[in-house]
MARPADO-281364 format. One record per residue (C-alpha): residue in three letters; x, y, z. Coordinates in steps of 0.02 Angstrom, whole numbers, plus 32768, in hexadecimal, padded with zeros to 4 digits. Layout:
<atoms>
<atom aa="ALA" east="X" north="Y" up="Z"/>
...
</atoms>
This chain:
<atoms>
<atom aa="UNK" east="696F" north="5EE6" up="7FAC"/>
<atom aa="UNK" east="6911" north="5E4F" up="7FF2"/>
<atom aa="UNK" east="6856" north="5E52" up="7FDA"/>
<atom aa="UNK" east="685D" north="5E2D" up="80A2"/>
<atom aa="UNK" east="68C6" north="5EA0" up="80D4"/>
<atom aa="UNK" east="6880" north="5F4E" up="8119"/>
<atom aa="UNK" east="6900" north="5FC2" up="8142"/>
<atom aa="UNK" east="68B5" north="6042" up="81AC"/>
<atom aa="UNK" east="689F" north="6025" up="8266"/>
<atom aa="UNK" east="680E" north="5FDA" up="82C1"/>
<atom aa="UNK" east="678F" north="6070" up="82EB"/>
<atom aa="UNK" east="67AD" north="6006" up="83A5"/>
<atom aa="UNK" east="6852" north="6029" up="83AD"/>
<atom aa="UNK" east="682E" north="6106" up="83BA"/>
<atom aa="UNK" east="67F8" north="614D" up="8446"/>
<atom aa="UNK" east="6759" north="61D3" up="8440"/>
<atom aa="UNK" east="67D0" north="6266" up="8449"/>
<atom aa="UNK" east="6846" north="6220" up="8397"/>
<atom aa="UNK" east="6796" north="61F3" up="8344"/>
<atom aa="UNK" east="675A" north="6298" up="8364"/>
<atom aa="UNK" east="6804" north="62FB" up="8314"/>
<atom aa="UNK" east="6816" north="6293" up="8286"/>
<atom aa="UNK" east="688D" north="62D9" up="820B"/>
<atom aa="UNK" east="6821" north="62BE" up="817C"/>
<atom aa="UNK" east="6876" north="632A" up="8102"/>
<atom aa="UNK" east="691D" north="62E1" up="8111"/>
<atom aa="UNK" east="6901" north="6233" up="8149"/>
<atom aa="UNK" east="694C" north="61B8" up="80D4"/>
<atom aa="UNK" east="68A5" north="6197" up="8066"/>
<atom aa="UNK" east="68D7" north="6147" up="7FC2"/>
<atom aa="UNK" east="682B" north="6122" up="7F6F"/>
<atom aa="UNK" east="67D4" north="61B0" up="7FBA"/>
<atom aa="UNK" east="67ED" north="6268" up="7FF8"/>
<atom aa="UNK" east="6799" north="62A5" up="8089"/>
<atom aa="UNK" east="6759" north="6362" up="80AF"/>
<atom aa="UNK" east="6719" north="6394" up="8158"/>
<atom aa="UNK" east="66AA" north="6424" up="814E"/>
<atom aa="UNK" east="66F6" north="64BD" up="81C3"/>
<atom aa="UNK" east="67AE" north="646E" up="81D1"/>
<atom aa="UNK" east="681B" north="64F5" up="8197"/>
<atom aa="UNK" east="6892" north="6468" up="8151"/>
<atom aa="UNK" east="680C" north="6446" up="80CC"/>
<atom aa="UNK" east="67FC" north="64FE" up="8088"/>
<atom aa="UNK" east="6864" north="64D3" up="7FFE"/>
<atom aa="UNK" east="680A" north="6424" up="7FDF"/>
<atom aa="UNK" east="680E" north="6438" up="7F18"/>
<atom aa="UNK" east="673E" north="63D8" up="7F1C"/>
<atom aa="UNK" east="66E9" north="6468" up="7EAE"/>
<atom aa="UNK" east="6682" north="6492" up="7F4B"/>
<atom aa="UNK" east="669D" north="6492" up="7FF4"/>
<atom aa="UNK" east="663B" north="6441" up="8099"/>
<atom aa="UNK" east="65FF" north="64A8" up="810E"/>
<atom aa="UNK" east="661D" north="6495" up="81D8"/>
<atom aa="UNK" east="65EB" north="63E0" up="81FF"/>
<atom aa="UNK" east="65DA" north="6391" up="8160"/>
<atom aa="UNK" east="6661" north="62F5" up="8129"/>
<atom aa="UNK" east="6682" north="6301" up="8064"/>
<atom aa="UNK" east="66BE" north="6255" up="802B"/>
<atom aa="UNK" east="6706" north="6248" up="7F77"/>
<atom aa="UNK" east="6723" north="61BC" up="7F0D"/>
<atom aa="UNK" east="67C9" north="61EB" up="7ED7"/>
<atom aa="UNK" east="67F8" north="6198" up="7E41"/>
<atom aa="UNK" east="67D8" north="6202" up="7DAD"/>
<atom aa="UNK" east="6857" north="61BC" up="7D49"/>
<atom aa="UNK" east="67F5" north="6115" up="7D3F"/>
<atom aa="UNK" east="672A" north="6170" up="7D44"/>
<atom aa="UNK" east="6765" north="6148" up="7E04"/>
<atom aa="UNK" east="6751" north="606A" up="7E00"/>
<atom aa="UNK" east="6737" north="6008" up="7E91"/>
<atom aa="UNK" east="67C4" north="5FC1" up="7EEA"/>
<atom aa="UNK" east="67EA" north="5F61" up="7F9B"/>
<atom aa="UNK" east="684B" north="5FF2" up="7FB7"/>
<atom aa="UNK" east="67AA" north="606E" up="7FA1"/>
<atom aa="UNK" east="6742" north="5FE0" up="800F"/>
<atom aa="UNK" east="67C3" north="5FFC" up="8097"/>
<atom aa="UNK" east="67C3" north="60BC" up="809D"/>
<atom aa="UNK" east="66FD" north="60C4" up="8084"/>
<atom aa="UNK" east="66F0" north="6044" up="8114"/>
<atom aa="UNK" east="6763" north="60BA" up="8183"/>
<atom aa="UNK" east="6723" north="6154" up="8157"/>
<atom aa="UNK" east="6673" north="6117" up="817C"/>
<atom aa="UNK" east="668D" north="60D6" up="8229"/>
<atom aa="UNK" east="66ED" north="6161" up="8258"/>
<atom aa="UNK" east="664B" north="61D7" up="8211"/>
<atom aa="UNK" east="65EE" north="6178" up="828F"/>
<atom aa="UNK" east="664D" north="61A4" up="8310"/>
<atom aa="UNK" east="6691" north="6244" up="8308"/>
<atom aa="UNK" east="6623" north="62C2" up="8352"/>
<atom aa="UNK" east="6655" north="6354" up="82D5"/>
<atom aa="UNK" east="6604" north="62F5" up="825D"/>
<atom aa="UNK" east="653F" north="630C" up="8231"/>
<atom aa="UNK" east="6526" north="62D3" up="8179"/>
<atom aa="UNK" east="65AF" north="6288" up="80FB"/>
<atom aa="UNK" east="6598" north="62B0" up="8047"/>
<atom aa="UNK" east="65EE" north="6223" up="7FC6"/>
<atom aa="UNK" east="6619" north="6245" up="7F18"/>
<atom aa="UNK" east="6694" north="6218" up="7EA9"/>
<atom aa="UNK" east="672E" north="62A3" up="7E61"/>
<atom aa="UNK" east="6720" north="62CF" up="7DB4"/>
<atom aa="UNK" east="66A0" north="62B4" up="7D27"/>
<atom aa="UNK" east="665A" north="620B" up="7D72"/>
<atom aa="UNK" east="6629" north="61CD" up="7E18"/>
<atom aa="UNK" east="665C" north="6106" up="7E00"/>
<atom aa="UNK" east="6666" north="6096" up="7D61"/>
<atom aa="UNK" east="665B" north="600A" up="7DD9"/>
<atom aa="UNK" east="66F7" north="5F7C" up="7E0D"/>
<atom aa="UNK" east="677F" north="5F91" up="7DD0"/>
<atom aa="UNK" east="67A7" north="5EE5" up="7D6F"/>
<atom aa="UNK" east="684D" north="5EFE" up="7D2E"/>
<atom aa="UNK" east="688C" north="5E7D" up="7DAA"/>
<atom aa="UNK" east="690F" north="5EEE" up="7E02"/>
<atom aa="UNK" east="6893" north="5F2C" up="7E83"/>
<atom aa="UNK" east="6871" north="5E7C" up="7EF1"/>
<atom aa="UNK" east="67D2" north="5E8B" up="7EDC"/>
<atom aa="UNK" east="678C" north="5DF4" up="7F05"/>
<atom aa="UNK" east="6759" north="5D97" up="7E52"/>
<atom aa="UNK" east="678E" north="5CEE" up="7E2E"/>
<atom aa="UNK" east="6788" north="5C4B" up="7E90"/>
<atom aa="UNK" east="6806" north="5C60" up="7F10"/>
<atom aa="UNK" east="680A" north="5BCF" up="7FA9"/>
<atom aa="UNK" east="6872" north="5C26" up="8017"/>
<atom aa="UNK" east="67F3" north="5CC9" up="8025"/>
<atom aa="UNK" east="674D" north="5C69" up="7FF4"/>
<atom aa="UNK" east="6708" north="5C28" up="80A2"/>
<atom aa="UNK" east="6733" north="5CEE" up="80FB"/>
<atom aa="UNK" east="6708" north="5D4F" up="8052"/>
<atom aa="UNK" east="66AB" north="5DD7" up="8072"/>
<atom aa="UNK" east="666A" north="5E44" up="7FD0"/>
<atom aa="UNK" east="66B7" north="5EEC" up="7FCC"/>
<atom aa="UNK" east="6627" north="5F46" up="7F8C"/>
<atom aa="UNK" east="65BF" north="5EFB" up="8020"/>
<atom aa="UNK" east="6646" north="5F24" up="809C"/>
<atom aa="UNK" east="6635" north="5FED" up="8065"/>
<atom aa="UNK" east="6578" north="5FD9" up="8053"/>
<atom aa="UNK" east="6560" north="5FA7" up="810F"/>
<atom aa="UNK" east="65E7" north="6032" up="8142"/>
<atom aa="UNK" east="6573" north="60A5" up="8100"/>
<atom aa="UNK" east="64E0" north="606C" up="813E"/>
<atom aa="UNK" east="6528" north="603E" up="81EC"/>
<atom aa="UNK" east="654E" north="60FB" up="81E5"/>
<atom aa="UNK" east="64E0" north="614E" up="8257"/>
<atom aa="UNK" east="64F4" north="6201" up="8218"/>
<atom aa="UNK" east="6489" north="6225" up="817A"/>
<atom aa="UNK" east="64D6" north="6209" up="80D5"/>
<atom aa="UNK" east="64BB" north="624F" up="8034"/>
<atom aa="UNK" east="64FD" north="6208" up="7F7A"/>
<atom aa="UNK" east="6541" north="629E" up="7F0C"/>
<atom aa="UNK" east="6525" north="622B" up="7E7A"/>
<atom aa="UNK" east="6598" north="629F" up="7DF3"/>
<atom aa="UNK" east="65AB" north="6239" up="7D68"/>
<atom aa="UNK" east="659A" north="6175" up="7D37"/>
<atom aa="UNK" east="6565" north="6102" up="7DA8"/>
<atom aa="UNK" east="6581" north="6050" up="7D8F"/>
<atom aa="UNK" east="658D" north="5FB7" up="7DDE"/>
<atom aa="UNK" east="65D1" north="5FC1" up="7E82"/>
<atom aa="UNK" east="65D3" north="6074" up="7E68"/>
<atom aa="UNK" east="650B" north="6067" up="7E6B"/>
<atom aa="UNK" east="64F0" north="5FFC" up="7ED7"/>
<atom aa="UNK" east="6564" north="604B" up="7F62"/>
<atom aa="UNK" east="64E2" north="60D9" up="7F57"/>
<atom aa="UNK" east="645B" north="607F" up="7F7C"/>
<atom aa="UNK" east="6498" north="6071" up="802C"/>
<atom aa="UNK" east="648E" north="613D" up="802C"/>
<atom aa="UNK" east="63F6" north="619D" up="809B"/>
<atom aa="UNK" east="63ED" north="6217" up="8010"/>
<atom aa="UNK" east="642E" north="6226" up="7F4B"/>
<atom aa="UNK" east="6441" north="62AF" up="7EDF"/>
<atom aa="UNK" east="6468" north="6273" up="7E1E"/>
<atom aa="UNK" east="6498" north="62B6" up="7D80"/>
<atom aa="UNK" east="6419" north="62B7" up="7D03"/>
<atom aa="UNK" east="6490" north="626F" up="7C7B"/>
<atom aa="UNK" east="64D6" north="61F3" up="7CD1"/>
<atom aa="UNK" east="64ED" north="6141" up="7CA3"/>
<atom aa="UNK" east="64AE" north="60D3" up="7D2E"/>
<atom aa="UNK" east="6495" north="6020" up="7D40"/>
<atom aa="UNK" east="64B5" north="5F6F" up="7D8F"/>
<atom aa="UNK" east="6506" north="5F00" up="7CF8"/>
<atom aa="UNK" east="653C" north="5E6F" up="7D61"/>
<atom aa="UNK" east="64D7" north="5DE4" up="7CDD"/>
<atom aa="UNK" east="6553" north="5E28" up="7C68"/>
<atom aa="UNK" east="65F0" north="5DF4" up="7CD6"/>
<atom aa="UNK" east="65A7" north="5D5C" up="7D0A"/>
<atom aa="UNK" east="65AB" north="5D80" up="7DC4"/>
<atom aa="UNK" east="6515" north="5DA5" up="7E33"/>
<atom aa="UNK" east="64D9" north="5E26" up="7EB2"/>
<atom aa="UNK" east="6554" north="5E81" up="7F33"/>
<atom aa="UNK" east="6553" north="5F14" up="7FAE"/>
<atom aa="UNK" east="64A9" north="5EE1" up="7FEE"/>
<atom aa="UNK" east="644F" north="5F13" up="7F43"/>
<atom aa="UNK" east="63E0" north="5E86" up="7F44"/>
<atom aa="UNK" east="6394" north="5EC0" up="7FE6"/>
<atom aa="UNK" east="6382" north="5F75" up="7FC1"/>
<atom aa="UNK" east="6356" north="5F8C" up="7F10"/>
<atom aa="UNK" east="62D0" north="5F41" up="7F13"/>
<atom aa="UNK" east="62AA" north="5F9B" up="7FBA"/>
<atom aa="UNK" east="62D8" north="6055" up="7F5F"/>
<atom aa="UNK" east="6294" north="602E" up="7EB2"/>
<atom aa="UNK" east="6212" north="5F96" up="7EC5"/>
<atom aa="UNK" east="620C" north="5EEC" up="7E82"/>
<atom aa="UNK" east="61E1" north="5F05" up="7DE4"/>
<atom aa="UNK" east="6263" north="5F84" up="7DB8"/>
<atom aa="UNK" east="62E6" north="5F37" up="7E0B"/>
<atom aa="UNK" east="62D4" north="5E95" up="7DA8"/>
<atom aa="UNK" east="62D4" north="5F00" up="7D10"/>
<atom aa="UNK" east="638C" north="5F63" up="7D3C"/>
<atom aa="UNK" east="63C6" north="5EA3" up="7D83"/>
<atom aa="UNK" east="6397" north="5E24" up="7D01"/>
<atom aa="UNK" east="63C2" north="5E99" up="7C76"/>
<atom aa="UNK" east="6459" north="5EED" up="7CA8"/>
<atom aa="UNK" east="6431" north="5F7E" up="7C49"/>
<atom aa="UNK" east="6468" north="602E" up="7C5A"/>
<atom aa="UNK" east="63EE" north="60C9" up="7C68"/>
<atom aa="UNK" east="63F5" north="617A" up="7C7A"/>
<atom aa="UNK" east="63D8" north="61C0" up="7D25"/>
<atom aa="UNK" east="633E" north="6216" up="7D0A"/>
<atom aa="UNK" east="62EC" north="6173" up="7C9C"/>
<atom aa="UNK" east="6249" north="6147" up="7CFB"/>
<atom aa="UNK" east="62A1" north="60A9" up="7D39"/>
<atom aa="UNK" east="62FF" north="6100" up="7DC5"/>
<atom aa="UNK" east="627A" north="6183" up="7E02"/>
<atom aa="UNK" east="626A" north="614A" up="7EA6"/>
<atom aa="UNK" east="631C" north="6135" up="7EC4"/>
<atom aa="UNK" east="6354" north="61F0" up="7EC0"/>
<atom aa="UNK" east="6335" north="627E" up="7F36"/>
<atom aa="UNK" east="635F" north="62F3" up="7EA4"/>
<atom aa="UNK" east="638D" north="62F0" up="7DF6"/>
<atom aa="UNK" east="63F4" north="6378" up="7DAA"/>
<atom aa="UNK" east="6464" north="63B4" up="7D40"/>
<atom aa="UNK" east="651B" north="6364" up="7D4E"/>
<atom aa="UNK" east="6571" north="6408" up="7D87"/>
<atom aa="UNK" east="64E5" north="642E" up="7E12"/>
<atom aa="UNK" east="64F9" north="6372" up="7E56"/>
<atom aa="UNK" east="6575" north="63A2" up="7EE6"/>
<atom aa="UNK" east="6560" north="644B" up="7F15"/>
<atom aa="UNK" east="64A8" north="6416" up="7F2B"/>
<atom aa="UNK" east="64D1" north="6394" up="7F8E"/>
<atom aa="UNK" east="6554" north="63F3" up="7FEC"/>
<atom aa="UNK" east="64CF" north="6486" up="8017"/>
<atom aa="UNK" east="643A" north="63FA" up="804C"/>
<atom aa="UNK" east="64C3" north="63B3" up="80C4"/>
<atom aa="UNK" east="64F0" north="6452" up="811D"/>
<atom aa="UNK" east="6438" north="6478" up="812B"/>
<atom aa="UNK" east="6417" north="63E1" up="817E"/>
<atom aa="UNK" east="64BE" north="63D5" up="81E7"/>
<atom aa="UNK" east="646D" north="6479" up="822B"/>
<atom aa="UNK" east="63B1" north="644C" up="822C"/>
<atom aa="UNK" east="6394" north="639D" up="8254"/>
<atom aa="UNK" east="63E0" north="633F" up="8306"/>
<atom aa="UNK" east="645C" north="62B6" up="82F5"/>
<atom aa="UNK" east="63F5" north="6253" up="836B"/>
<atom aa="UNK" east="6350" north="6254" up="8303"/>
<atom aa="UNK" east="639F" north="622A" up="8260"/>
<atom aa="UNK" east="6401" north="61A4" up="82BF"/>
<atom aa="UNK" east="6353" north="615D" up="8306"/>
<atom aa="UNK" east="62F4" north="6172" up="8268"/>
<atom aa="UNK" east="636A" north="6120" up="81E5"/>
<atom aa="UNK" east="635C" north="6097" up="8271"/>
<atom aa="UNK" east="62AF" north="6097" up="8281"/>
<atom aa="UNK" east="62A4" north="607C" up="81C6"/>
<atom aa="UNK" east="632B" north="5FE7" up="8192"/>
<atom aa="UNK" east="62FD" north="5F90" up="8228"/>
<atom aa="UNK" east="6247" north="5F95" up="8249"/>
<atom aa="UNK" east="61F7" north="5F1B" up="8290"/>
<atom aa="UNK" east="6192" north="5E91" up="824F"/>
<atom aa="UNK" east="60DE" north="5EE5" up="8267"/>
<atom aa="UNK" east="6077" north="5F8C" up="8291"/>
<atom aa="UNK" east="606A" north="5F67" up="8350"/>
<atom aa="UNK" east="6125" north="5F28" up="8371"/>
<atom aa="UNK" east="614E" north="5FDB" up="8312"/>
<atom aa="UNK" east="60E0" north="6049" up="837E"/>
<atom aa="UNK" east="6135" north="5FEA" up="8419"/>
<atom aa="UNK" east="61D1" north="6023" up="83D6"/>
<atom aa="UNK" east="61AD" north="60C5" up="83AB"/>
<atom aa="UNK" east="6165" north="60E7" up="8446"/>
<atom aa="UNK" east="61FE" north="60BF" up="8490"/>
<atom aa="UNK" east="6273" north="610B" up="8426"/>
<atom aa="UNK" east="6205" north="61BC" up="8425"/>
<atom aa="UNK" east="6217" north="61AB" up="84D7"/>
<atom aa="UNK" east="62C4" north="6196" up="84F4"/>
<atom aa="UNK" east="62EA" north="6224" up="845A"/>
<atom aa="UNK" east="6289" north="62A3" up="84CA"/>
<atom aa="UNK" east="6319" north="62AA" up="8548"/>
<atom aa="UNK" east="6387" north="62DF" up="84CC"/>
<atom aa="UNK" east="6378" north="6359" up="8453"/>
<atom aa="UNK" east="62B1" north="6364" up="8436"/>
<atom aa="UNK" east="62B4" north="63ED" up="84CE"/>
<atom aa="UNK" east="631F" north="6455" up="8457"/>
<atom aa="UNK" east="62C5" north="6430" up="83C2"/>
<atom aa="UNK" east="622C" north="644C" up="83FF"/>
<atom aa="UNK" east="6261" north="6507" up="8465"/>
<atom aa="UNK" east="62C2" north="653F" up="83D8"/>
<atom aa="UNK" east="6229" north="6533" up="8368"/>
<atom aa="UNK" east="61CF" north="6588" up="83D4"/>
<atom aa="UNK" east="623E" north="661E" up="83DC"/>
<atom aa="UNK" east="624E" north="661B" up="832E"/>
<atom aa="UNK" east="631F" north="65F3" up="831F"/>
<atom aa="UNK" east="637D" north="6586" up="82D5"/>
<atom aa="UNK" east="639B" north="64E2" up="834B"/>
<atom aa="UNK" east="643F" north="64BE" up="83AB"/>
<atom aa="UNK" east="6436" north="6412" up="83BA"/>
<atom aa="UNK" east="64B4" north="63B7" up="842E"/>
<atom aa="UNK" east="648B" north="62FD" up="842B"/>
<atom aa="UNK" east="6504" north="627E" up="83DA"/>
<atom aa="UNK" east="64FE" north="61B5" up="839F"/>
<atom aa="UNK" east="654B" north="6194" up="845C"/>
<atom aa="UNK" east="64C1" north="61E1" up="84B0"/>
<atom aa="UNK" east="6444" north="615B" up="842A"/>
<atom aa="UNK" east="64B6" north="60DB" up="8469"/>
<atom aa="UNK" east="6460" north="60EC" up="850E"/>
<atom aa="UNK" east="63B9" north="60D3" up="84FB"/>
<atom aa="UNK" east="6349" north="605C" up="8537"/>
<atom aa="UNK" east="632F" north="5FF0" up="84B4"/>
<atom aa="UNK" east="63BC" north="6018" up="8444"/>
<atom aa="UNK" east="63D7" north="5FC1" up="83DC"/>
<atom aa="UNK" east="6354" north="5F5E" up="83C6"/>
<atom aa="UNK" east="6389" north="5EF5" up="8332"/>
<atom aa="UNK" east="6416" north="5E62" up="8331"/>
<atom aa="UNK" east="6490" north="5E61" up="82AA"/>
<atom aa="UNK" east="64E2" north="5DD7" up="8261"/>
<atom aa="UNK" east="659F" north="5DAD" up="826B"/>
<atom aa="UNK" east="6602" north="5DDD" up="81D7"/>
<atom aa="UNK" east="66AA" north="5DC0" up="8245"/>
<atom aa="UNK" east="672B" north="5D56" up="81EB"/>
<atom aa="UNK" east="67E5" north="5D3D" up="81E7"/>
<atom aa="UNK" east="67FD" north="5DDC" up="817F"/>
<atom aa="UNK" east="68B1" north="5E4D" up="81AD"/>
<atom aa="UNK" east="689F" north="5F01" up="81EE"/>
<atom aa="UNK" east="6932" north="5F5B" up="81F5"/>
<atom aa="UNK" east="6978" north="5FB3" up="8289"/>
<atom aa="UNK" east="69A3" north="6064" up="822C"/>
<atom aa="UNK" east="69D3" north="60F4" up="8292"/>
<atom aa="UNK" east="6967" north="61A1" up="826A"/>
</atoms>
């Protein structure tokens, strides 16, 4: 398979009512497998625990290789993201990897076009792989949560750190050897490690390459929870349904906004967030707010579209990452 070649169909090409009926469970994945919470296709989905209604369980699914990176994983993460975004049955994705580990990182054995080497003919539209998953998770407007089940290295780190929330195994290996391989940086590590971790620390796991335990001091502030390996997903799976249930789409939307793309200073951030608080409170902050004070659980109805028109949104510009890169046409 060509490094540019992406096989599954341009998220532009379905219409609202195909996003929002994915076939998950029996779309043709071949790096991952994909569990809706509440479809009764996925009753049988063979993950060791299973999502509840409105939760998106992602799996790394190569077990048979600690579950390496390929283009063809970049290609179904990227997919699977977007459509996450956009489906509206869809309130928090959990990621983790089948198996005993979550990702030993790329997969280098040459047969997976995945991107090393000094090519001419992809160099001036090559786009990393990792980076291209990274920002399809963080693009990702629903909240996210790592399930980080086993070891954790390279890419398979540094995907996480584009994750809201991560749950690790105490015993897992983690780290970013890239010094050792002679290549730099990727999936947009550089900008959040030392963003999650500080400067200091993330100098230390970068210019050393070393490997640590989860739970060594050097990672602290990286993890929601540390736990033991077996409790990694079903914890994960039970914070996401309580959430799904909890917290509105809209809000999480706004405030993982609100925090990767802040503006410069304190006033230009009170501007914004006087906007932003504004234009929430026609949505689901009347529910929030009345089903707290009747003491019930919330039934929030708000989605990304209804975010899409506020005044204001969004208020950041992105750069262009378009290049002459193949998507494939493939029917669902």
């Amino acid at each position: 398979m060509s490094v540019l070649h992406n096989p599954h169909p341009p998220l532009q090409s379905l219409s609202a009512e195909a996003i929002g009926s994915f076939p998950y469970s029996t779309y043709g994945w071949r790096h991952i497998r994909v569990v809706l919470g509440g479809d009764e296709a996925n009753k049988s989905s063979q993950s060791g625990a299973e999502p509840s209604d409105g939760v998106l369980l992602v799996l790394l699914n190569r077990p048979d290789r600690a579950n390496a990176y390929t283009a063809q994983m970049c290609h179904d993460l990227v997919f699977v993201f977007e459509l996450a975004d956009r489906d509206p049955r869809v309130k928090v994705v959990v990621l983790t990897g089948a198996g005993k580990a979550y990702c030993a990182g790329a997969d280098l054995s040459g047969a997976s076009g995945g991107g090393f080497g000094a090519d001419a003919d992809i160099a001036a539209d090559h786009r990393d792989g990792g980076g291209q998953a990274g920002l399809s998770i963080a693009k990702c407007r629903k909240l996210v949560i790592a399930a980080v089940n086993g070891n954790a290295v390279g890419i398979g780190l540094t995907m996480v750190l584009s994750t809201d929330l991560r749950l690790v195994a105490a015993n897992a290996k983690v780290g970013i050897p890239f010094v050792k391989r002679g290549i730099s940086m990727e999936a947009t590590s550089s900008y959040l490690l030392p963003r999650l971790v500080g400067h200091s620390n993330a100098l230390k796991i970068s210019m050393t390459g070393d490997t640590y335990r989860a739970d060594d001091p050097t990672w602290r502030d990286l993890w929601y929870n540390v736990l033991p390996a077996e409790q990694v997903l079903p914890e994960a799976l039970k914070l996401a349904g309580r959430l799904a249930v909890d917290n509105s789409v809209i809000s999480m939307a706004l405030n993982k906004a609100l925090i990767w793309q802040c503006p410069p200073t304190r006033e230009e951030t009170h501007l914004l967030e006087s906007k932003m608080i504004w234009e929430a409170s026609k949505r689901d902050a009347q529910e929030g707010v009345l089903s707290f004070m009747q003491k019930r659980k919330p039934k929030f109805e708000g989605t990304v579209e209804d975010v899409e028109t506020f005044n204001g949104y969004p208020w950041w510009t992105e750069a262009d990452l378009t290049g002459k890169k193949t998507r494939g046409l493939a029917k669902l």
